[in-house]
C-alpha positions as CSV (number, residue, x, y, z in Angstrom):
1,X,-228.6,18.9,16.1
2,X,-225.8,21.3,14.3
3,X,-227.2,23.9,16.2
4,X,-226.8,22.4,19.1
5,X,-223.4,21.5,18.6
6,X,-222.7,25.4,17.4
7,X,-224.4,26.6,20.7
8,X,-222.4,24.0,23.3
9,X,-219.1,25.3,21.3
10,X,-219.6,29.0,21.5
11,X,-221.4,28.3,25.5
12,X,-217.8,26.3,26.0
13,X,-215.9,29.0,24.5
14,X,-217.6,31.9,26.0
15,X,-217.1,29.8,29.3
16,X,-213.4,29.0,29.2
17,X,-212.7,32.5,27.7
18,X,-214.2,33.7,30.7
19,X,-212.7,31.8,33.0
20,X,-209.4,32.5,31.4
21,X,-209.8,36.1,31.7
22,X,-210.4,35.8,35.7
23,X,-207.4,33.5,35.7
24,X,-205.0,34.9,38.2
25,X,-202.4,31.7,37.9
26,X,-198.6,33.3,35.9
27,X,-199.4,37.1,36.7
28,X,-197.0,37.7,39.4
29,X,-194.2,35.8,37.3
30,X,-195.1,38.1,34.0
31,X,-194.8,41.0,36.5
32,X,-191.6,39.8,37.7
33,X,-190.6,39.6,34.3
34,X,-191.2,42.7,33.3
35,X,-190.3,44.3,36.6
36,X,-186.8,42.7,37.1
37,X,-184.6,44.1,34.4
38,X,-185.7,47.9,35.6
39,X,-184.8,46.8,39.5
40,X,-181.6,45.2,38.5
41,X,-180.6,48.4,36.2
42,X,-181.1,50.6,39.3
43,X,-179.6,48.3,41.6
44,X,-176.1,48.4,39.4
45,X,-176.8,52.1,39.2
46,X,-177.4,52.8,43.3
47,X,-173.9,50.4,43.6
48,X,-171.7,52.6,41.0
49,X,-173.0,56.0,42.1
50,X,-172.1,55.1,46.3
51,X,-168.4,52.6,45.1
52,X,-167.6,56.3,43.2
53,X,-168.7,58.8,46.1
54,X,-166.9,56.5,48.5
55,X,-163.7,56.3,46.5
56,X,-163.8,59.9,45.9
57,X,-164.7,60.8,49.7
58,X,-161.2,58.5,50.2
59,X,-159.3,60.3,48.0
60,X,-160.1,63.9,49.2
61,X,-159.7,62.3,53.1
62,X,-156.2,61.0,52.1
63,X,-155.2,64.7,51.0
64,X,-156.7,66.2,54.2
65,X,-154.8,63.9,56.3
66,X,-151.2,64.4,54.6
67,X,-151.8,68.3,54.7
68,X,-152.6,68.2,58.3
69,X,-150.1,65.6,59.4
70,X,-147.2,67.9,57.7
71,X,-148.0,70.8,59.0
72,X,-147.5,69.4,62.9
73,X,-143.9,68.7,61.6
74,X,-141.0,71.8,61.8
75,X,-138.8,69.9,59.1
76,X,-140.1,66.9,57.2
77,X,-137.7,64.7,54.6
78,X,-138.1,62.6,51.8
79,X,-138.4,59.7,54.0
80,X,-141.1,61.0,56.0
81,X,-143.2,62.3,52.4
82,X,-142.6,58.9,51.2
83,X,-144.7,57.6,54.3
84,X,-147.5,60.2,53.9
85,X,-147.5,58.2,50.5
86,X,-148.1,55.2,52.4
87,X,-151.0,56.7,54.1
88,X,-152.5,58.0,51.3
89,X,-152.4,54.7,49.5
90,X,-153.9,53.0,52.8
91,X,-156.5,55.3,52.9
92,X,-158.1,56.0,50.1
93,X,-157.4,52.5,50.0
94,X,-158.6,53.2,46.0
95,X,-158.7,50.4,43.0
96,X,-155.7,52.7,41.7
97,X,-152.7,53.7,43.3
98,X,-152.9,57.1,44.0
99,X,-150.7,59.6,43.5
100,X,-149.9,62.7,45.8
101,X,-148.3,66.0,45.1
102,X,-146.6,68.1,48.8
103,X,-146.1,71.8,48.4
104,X,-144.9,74.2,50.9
105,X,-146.3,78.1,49.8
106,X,-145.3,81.2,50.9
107,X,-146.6,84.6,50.3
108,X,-143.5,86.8,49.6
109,X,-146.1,90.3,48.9
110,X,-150.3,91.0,48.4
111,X,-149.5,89.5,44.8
112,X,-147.2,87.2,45.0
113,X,-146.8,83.2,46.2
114,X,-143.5,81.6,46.4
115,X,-143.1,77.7,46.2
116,X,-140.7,76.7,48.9
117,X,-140.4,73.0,48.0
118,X,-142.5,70.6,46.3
119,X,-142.4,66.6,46.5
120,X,-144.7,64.6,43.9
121,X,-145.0,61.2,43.1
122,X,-146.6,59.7,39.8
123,X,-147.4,61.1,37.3
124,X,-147.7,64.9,39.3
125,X,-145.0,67.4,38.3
126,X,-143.7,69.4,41.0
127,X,-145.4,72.9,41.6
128,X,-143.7,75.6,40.9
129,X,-144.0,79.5,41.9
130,X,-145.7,80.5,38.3
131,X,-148.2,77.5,38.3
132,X,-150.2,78.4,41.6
133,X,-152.4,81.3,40.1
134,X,-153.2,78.5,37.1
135,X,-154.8,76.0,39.9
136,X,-157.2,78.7,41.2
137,X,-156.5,77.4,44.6
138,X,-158.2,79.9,47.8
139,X,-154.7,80.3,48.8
140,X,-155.5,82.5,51.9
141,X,-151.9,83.4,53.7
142,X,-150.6,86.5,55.3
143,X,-147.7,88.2,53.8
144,X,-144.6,86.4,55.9
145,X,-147.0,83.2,56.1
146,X,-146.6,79.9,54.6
147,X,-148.8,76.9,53.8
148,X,-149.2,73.4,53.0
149,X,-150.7,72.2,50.1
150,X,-151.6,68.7,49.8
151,X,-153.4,66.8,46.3
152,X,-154.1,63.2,45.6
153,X,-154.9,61.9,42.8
154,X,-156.3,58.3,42.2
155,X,-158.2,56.6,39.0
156,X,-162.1,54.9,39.3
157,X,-162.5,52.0,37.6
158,X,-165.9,51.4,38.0
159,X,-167.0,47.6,39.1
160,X,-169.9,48.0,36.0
161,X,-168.9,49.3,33.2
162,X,-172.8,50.4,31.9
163,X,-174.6,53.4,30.0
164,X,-170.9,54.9,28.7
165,X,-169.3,55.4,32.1
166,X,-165.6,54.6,32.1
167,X,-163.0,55.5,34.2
168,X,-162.6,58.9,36.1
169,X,-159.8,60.6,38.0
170,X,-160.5,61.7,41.6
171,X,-158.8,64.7,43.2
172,X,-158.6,65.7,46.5
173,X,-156.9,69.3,47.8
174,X,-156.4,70.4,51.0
175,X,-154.7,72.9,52.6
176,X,-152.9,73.3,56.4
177,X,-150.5,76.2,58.0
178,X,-147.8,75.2,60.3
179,X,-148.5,74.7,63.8
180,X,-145.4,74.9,65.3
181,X,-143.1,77.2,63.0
182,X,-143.7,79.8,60.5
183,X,-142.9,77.7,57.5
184,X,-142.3,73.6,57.5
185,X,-138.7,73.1,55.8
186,X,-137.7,70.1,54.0
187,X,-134.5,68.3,54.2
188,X,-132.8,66.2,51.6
């Protein structure tokens, strides 16, 4: 009778270990488990990486836009700079308020590049003649010739702060000759 017993036990166990073991019931919500945490990580990841190209891309088509709106002026002022401020703040349209730096550059000989004026805002210094070779900037003008040179500047703060990455300063440079006279001059 004991054997019995022993041999309906181990037949039972055999059976519901068997059974168990074709038991499809909680796999797709173990595989969720285990799948989840990855597909959120990337997720965040995929959302960083395209909120800092984006804000980047901004802040390099602010600076575009300022150097080419400048050099369709003859003369521009403080007033008008402080607007191309404006724009630059409503179009890289960035978490930070960005900051933009105006130079007029001439080339006086083969060697030599003259800073005709300069108008920054923020934290920016204005540019003068001996700083230029320092930036390593294409500056490609003719001797006589004159250009615009137009930065932004602007902080990321990314939404997720995750794996170390903190804020980041975006620059954007972009250069423009005058259109309508050899060199734009600034009043006041």
């Amino acid at each position: 009778m004991s054997e019995t017993r022993t041999g309906r036990a181990l037949h039972a166990i055999r059976t519901r270990g068997a059974r168990f073991a074709r038991d499809a019931h909680g796999v797709a919500a173990i595989e969720f488990a285990l799948i989840a945490p990855i597909m959120v990580l990337m997720l965040l990841g995929a959302t960083f990486y395209f909120d800092a190209t984006r804000d980047r891309a901004r802040v390099e088509r602010a600076a575009y836009v300022i150097a080419d709106s400048v050099g369709r002026k003859q003369t521009v002022d403080t007033t008008f700079l402080d607007l191309m401020n404006s724009l630059a703040l409503n179009v890289a349209k960035s978490n930070d308020t960005p900051e933009i730096r105006v130079t007029s550059v001439s080339r006086v000989s083969l060697l030599e590049l003259k800073v005709d004026w300069s108008y920054p805002t923020g934290t920016f210094a204005a540019l003068k003649s001996s700083d230029i070779p320092a930036l390593g900037y294409p500056v490609s003008i003719p001797v006589g010739g004159s250009a615009i040179i137009a930065e932004t500047r602007a902080t990321y703060t990314p939404t997720f702060a995750m794996f170390g990455v903190s804020k980041r300063t975006h620059t954007g440079v972009s250069f423009a000759r005058p259109r309508l006279v050899g060199m734009i001059s600034k009043t006041n």
